[in-house]
N, C-alpha and C positions, 0 to 999 in steps of 0.2 A: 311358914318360913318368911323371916325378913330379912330382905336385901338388906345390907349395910356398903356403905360410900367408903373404900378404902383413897382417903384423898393422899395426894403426892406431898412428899417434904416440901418447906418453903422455900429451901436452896436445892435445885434439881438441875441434871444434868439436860440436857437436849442436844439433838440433830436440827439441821436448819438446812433444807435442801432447795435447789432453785429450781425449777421445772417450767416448760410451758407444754399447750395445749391448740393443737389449733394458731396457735401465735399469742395467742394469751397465755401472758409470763406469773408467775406465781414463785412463791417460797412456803414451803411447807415445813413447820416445826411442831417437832416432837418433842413434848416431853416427855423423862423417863422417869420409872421407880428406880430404886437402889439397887434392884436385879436387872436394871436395863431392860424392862419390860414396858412400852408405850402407855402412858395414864392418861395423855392428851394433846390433841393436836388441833393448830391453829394453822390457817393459809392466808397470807396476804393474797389478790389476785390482782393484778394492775389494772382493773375496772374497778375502781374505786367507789362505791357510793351506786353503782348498778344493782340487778336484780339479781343478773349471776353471784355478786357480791356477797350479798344479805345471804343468799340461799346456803352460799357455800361456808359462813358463819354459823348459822341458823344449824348444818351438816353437824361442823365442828365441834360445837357444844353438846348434839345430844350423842356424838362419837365419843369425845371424852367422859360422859357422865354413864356413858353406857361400859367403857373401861372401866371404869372405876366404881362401879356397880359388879363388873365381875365379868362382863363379856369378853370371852379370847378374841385374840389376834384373829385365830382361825375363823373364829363364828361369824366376828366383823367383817374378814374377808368374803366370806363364803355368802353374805348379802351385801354385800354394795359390790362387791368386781359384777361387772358386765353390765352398770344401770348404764342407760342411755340417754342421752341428750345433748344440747350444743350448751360451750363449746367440746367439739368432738373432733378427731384428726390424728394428724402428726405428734407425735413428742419431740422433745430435746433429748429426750432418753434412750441412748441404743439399749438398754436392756427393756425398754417399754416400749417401743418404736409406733404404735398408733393406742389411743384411748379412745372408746365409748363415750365419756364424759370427765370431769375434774373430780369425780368423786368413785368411777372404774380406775383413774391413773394412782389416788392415792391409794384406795385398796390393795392395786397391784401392786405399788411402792411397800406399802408394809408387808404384804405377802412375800415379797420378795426380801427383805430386811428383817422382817421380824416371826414372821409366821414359824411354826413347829419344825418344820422341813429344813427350814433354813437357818434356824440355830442346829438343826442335827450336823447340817453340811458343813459347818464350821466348825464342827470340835471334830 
């Protein structure tokens, strides 16, 4: 069997969410397919040019190319919620109210937005 790359329209819709971590402020956007299904997601983090930085790009890319290779919401959730490292703490988030790391807070951003559960709860 081979994977094939279902890549996103050139004009796509997205979410652009602002979060911090710790006190490190970030924006997190999503892009969507036509089903409003996540194909890719990018984070500014206001440590610009750091190692949190790189790493949390370095995330980004193989996030999206793992969507769009065919990875669920779920599957993606169900390994990155709960990685640990700094920064780690408080959120801006009362539905997130502490994170393990900036890559436990987005897991749990999309579990929470996008995951199986939580389109059931909305219809």
């Amino acid at each position: 069997m081979v994977a094939q790359r279902s890549a996103l329209p050139s004009t796509r819709h997205s979410i652009t969410h602002k979060f911090a971590v710790d006190g490190h402020e970030g924006y997190l956007t999503i892009g969507l397919y036509d089903n409003e299904q996540p194909g890719e997601i990018f984070i500014k983090i206001s440590k610009e040019g750091s190692a949190i930085s790189g790493m949390v790009q370095a995330f980004c890319r193989a996030f999206s190319l793992a969507l769009q290779f065919g990875l669920s919401v779920d599957e993606a959730v169900a390994r990155f919620k709960g990685m640990r490292f700094e920064p780690m703490g408080q959120t801006s988030n009362p539905d997130i109210p502490e994170a393990s790391s900036v890559v436990d807070y987005v897991a749990r951003y999309l579990e929470q937005e996008f995951s199986t559960a939580a389109t059931r709860s909305r219809r």
